[in-house]
C-alpha positions in Angstrom: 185.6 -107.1 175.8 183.4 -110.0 174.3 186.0 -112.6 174.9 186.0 -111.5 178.6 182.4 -111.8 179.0 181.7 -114.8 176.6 184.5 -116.6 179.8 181.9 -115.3 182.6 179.1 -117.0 180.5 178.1 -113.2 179.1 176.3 -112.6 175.8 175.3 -108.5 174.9 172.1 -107.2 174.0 172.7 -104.4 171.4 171.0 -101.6 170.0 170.2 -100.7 166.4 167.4 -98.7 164.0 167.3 -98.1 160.7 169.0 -94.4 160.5 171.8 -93.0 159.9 173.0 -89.7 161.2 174.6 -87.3 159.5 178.3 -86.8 160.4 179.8 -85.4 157.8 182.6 -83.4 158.6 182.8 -84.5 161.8 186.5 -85.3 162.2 186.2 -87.7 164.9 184.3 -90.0 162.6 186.6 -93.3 161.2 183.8 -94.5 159.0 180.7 -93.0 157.8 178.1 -95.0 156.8 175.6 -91.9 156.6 178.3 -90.7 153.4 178.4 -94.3 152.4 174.7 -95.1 152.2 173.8 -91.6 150.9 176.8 -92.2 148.2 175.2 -95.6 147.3 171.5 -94.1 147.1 170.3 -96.5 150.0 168.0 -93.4 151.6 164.8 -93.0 150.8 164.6 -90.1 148.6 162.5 -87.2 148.3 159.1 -87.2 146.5 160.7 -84.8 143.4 164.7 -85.4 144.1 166.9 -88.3 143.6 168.6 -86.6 146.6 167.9 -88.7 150.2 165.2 -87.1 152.2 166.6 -85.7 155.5 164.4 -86.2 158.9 166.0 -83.6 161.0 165.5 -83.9 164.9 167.0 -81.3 167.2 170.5 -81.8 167.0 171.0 -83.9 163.6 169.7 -84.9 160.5 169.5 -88.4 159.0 168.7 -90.8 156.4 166.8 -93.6 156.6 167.6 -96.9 154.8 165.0 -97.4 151.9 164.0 -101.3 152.3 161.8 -100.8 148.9 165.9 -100.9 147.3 167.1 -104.6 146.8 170.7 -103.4 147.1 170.3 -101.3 150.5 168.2 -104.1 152.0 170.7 -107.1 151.3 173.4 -104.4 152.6 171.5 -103.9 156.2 170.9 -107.5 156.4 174.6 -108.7 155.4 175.9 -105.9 158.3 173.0 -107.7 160.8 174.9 -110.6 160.2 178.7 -109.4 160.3 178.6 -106.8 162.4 175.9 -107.6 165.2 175.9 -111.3 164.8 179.4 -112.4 163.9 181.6 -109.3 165.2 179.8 -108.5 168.3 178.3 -111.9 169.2 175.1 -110.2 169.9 172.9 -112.9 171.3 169.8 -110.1 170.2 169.4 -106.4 170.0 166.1 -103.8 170.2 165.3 -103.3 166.8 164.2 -99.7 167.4 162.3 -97.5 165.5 160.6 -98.5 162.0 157.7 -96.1 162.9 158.5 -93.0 161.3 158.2 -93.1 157.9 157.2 -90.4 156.2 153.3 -90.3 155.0 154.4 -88.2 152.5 156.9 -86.2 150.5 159.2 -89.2 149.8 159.5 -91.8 147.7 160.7 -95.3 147.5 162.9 -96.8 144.8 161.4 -100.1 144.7 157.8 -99.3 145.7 155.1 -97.4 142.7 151.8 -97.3 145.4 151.0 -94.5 147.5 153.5 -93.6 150.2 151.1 -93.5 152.9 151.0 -97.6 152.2 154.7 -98.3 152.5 154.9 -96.1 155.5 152.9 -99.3 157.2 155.0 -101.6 155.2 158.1 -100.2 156.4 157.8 -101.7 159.8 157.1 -104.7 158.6 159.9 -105.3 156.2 162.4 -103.8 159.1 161.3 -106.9 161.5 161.5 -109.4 158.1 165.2 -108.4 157.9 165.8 -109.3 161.1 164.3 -112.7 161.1 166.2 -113.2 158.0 169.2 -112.2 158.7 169.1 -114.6 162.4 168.2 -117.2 159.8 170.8 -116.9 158.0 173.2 -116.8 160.2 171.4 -120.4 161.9 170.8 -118.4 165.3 167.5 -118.4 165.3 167.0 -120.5 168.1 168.6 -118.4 170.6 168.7 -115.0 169.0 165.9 -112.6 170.5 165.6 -108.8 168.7 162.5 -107.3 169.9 160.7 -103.8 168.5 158.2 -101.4 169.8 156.7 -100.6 166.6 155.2 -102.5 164.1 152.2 -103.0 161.8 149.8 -106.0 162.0 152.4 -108.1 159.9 155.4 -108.0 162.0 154.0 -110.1 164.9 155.5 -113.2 162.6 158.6 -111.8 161.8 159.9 -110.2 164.9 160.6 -112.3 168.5 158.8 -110.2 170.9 157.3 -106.9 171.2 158.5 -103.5 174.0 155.8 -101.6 174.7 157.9 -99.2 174.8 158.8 -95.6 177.0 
């Protein structure tokens, strides 16, 4: 489908955030990441568990990717760069969501302050992947990814700013 559009002069806009539903089970699933990521401890965990915390919302549960973990945050930047970059020829993406970490109850495998501090931080370092990861890949120049959450750092490390729904 890319080739056909990249003929008419066609680039996508994609979509991403930083969670990962729960599918397991689901046999309609090829590959899942939530199993993966949770197998790899790249969730942020809960406050007294070495067990990913779960955010549930009305018809699923999911993990979200602790950025605090060197090893999950080179993994979500290295699959910017393959998957949306590379594979999909993504020209940019909205780089939803950031905005919900926890204040409290969880806890962050590369982080010791207080969670309510990371849970600003979070934003930040979601929009800093980004930036890296278009760096990286030397499409800076014409790659746009744009968020509607952020904290007063990720002005600099994003390209633009929805306001949102």
């Amino acid at each position: 489908m890319v080739d056909e559009w990249e003929k008419e002069g066609v680039r996508p806009l994609v979509y991403m955030n930083p969670y990962f539903a729960n599918l397991t089970g689901n046999p309609e699933i090829n590959t899942n990441y939530f199993e993966f990521l949770d197998n790899k401890g790249y969730f942020v965990k809960g406050a007294d568990s070495e067990k990913s915390y779960l955010i549930k919302s009305v018809s699923i549960e999911f993990g979200m990717i602790d950025f605090s973990n060197p090893d999950a945050y080179a993994w979500c930047k290295e699959t910017i760069i393959k998957n949306m970059i590379k594979e999909a020829r993504a020209v940019g993406w909205m780089h939803d969501f950031g905005e919900y970490t926890p204040l409290q109850g969880v806890k962050f495998d590369g982080y010791d302050g207080p969670t309510s501090t990371y849970h600003n931080r979070y934003p930040y370092e979601w929009a800093k992947i980004s930036r890296e990861a278009v760096e990286e890949a030397g499409t800076l120049d014409e790659s746009v990814y744009f968020m509607r959450a952020g904290s007063t750092m990720s002005p600099g490390k994003t390209s633009l700013f929805w306001m949102g729904d």
